[in-house]
C-alpha positions in Angstrom: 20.7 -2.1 3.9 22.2 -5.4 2.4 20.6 -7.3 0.3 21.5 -10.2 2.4 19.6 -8.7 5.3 16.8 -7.9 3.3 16.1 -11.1 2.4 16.3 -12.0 6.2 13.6 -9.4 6.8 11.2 -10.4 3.9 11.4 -14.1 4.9 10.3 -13.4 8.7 7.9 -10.7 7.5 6.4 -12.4 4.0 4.4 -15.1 5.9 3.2 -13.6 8.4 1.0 -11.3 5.7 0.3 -14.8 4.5 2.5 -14.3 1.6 4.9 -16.8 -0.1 9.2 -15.9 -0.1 9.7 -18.2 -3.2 7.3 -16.3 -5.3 9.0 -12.8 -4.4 12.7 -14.5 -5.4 13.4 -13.0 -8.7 11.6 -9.9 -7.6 12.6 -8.9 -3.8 15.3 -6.1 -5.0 11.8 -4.2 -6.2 10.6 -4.7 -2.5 13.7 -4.3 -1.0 14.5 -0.4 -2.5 11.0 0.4 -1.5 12.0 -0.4 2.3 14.8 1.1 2.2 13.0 4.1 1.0 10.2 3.6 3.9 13.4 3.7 6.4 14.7 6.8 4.6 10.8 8.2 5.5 10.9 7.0 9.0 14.6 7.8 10.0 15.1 4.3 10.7 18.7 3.0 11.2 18.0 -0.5 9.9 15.5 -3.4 9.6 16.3 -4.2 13.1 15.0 -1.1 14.4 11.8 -1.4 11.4 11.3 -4.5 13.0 10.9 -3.0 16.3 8.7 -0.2 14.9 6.2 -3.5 13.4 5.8 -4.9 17.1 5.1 -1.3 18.5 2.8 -0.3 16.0 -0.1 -2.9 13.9 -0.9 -0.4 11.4 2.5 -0.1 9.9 1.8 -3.9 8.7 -0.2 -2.4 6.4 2.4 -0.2 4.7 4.9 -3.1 4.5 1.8 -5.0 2.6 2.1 -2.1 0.3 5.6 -2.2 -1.0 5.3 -6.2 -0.9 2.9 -5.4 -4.4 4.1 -6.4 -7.5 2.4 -4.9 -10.0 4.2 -6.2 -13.9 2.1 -6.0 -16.9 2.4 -5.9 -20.3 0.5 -5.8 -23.4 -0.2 -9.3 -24.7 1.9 -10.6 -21.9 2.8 -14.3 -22.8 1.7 -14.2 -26.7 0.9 -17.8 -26.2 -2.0 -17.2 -24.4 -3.8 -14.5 -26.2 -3.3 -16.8 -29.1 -5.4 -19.3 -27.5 -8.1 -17.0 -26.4 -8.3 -15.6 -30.0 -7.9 -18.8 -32.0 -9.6 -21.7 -28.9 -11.1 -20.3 -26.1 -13.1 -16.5 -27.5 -14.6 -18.2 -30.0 -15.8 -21.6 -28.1 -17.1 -19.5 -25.3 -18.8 -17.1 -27.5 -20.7 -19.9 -29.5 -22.2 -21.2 -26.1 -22.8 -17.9 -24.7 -24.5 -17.2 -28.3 -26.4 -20.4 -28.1 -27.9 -19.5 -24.4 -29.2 -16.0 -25.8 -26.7 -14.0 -23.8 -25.7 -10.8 -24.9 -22.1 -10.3 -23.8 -19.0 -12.2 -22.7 -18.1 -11.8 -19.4 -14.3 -11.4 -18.2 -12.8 -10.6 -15.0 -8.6 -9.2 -15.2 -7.9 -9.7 -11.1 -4.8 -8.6 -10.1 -4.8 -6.0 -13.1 -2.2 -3.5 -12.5 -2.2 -0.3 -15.0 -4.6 -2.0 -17.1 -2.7 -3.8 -19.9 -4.5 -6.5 -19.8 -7.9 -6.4 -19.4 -7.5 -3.8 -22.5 -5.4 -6.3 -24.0 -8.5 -8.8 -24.1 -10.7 -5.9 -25.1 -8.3 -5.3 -28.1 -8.0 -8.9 -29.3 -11.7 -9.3 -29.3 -12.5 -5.8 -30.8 -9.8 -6.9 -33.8 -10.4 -10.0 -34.6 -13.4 -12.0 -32.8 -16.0 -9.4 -32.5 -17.1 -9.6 -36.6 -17.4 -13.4 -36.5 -19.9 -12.6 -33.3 -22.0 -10.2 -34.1 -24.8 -8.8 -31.2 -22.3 -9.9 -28.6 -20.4 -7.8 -26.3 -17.2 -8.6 -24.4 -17.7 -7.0 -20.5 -14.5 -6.9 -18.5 -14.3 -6.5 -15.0 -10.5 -5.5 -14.3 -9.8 -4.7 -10.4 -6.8 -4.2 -8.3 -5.8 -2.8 -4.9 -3.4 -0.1 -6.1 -5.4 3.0 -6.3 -2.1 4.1 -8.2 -2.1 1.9 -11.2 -6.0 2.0 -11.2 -5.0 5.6 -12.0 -3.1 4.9 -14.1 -5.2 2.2 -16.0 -8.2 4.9 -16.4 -5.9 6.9 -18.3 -4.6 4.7 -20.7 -1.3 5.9 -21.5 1.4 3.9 -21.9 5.5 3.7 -22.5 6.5 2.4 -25.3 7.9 -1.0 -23.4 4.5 -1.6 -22.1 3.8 -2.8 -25.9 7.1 -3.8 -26.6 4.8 -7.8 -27.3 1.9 -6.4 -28.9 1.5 -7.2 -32.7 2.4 -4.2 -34.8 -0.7 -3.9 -36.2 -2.8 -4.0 -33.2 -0.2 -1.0 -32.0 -0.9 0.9 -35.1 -5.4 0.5 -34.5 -5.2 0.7 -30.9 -2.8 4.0 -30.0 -2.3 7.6 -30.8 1.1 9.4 -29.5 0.8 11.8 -26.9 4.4 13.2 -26.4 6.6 9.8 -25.0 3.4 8.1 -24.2 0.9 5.8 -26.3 -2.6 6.0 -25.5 -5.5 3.6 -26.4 -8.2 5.4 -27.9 -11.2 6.1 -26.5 -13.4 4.0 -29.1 -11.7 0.5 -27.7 -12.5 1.6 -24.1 -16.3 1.1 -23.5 -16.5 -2.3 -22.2 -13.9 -2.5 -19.7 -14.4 -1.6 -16.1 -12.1 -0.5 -13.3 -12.4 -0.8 -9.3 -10.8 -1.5 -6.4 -10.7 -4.4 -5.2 -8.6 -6.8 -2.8 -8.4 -10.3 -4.7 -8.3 -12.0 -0.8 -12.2 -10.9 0.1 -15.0 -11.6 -1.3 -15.3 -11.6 -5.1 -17.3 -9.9 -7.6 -21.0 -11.0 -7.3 -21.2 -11.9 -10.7 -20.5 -15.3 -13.0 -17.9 -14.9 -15.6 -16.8 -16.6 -18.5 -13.2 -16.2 -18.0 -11.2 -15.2 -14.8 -7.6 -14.0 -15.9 -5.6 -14.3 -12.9 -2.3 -14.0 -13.8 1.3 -14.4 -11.4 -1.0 -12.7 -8.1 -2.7 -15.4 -6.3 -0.8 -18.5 -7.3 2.5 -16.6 -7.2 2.9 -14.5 -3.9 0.1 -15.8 -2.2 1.0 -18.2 1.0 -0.3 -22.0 -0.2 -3.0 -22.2 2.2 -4.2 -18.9 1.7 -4.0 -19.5 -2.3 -6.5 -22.0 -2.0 -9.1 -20.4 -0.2 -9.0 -17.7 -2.6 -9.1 -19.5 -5.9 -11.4 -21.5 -4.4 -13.8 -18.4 -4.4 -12.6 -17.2 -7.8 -13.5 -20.8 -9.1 -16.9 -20.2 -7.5 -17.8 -17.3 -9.7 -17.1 -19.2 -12.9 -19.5 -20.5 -15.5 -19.7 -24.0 -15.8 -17.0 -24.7 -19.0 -15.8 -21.0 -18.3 -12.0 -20.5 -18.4 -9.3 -20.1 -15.4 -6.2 -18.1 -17.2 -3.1 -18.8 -14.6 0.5 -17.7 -15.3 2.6 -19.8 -18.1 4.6 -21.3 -14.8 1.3 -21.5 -12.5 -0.4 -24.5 -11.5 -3.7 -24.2 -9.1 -3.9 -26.0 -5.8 -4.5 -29.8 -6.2 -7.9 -29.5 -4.0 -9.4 -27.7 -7.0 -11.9 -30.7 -8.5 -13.6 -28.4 -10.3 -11.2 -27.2 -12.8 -9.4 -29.5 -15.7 -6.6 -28.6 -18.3 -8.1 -27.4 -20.8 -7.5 -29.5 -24.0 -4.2 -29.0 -25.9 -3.5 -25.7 -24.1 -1.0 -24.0 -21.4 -2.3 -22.4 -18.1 -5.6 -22.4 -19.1 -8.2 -24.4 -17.4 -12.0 -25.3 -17.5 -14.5 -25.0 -15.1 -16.8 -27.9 -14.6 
C-alpha cells in the first residue's frame, strides 16, 4: 500500500466516521500501518478491495474507527500548561471551591490514553498545591475508549520517554524502577479514576472544575460534530471552571459560554 493511496482512502473514509483529514495530517502513517496490518489480517489485496469489504459489511466500520485512534500522551505534556494550573488556575479554583465548603476539586482527563495525564494533574497537585489547601481533595475522572490503554493506565508503568518532560524531581517522588519501566507509586494513585468511556455520548453526570480535553475533540473530530460535543462537555462545567484545549486548539466560535482565560494559552473559563 502507498502512502499516496492511503491518504486517498482515509480522506473518503475520515468523514464519513464524522472525523476531520486535516487533524490526522501529521499522524496518518500511524493509521495507515495499522490498515495495512488489518489487510494483512483479512487477505485483502488492497484498499480497493477493503473498500469493497466496508460496503458489504457495516460492522467492519467499526474496526476502521479503531485504528483511526490516536492515542499520544506524555507526562506534563506542554510544560506551559501544567505551569499555569500549578501557579493560576489550581490555586484560584481551590480558593472558590474552599470558600463554597466543598471538599475536593473535581477534574475530568477525556480522551486520556495510558493515563499520563490525569496522573500528571494528580502529581502536580499532590507536590506542590495540596499543602497550601489543606482538607481538600483533587478527584479526577480520566476516561477513554481504548480498553487497551485503560489497561495500561491502571497499571501505571511507564517507558522512560513517557517522562522524558517531567521535572526531575517530580520523577524522582513519583516512580520506582521495575526492570525498563517506571511506575507511579501506589500512594499518588487514590484519587484518580478510570472508565470507559466514548467522549461523543453523553458525558459524565457530574460538574467539574476543570475538563482537560486535550488534541481529541477539537483535533480529529469533524467541525460540526466537534461542536455538539464540546457543547456537552461545556455543559458539565462549573460556572468559572476551566476548559484545558491543545496549545494549537481553539473551540468552536458558537461557544458563548467560554472566554480566554486571562493572560493564559488554551485555557478557557466557563461562565
Amino acid at each position: 500500500m502507498s502512502d499516496a493511496a492511503c491518504v486517498r482512502f482515509l480522506q473518503w473514509a475520515l468523514p464519513r466516521l464524522r472525523l476531520h483529514w486535516p487533524g490526522f495530517r501529521k499522524v496518518h502513517g500511524i493509521v495507515c500501518k495499522r490498515l495495512a496490518r488489518r489487510l494483512r489480517a483479512l487477505g485483502l489485496a488492497d484498499l480497493d478491495a477493503y473498500c469493497e469489504l466496508l460496503e458489504r459489511e457495516p460492522a467492519e466500520w467499526r474496526t476502521l474507527e479503531a485504528l483511526c485512534a490516536i492515542p499520544v500522551s506524555r507526562f506534563w505534556r506542554d510544560r506551559a500548561v501544567f505551569a499555569a494550573l500549578e501557579h493560576s488556575v489550581l490555586p484560584e479554583l481551590a480558593r472558590a471551591a474552599r470558600a463554597a465548603g466543598r471538599a475536593a476539586l473535581e477534574c475530568w482527563s477525556a480522551g486520556c490514553a495510558g493515563g499520563e495525564e490525569p496522573y500528571s494533574l494528580a502529581l502536580l497537585w499532590h507536590a506542590r498545591l495540596a499543602q497550601r489547601f489543606p482538607g481538600l481533595e483533587l478527584r479526577v475522572l480520566a476516561t477513554d475508549t481504548d480498553a487497551a490503554q485503560l489497561a495500561r493506565a491502571a497499571r501505571g508503568c511507564y517507558r522512560a520517554s513517557s517522562l522524558k518532560e517531567l521535572p526531575p524531581e517530580l520523577r524522582a517522588l513519583a516512580f520506582d524502577r521495575s526492570g525498563e519501566l517506571l511506575c507511579l507509586r501506589p500512594a499518588l494513585r487514590p484519587g484518580v479514576e478510570f472508565a470507559c468511556m466514548d467522549i461523543r455520548g453523553e458525558p459524565p453526570a457530574r460538574v467539574f472544575d476543570v475538563v482537560l480535553c486535550r488534541n481529541v475533540v477539537l483535533t480529529y473530530l469533524a467541525p460540526d460534530l466537534r461542536l455538539e460535543v464540546m457543547q456537552r462537555i461545556i455543559g458539565r462545567l462549573r460556572p468559572g471552571g476551566a476548559l484545558v484545549v491543545g496549545l494549537h486548539e481553539t473551540p468552536p466560535a458558537g461557544l458563548a459560554t467560554l472566554a480566554p482565560w486571562p493572560g493564559l494559552r488554551a485555557i478557557w473559563r466557563a461562565a
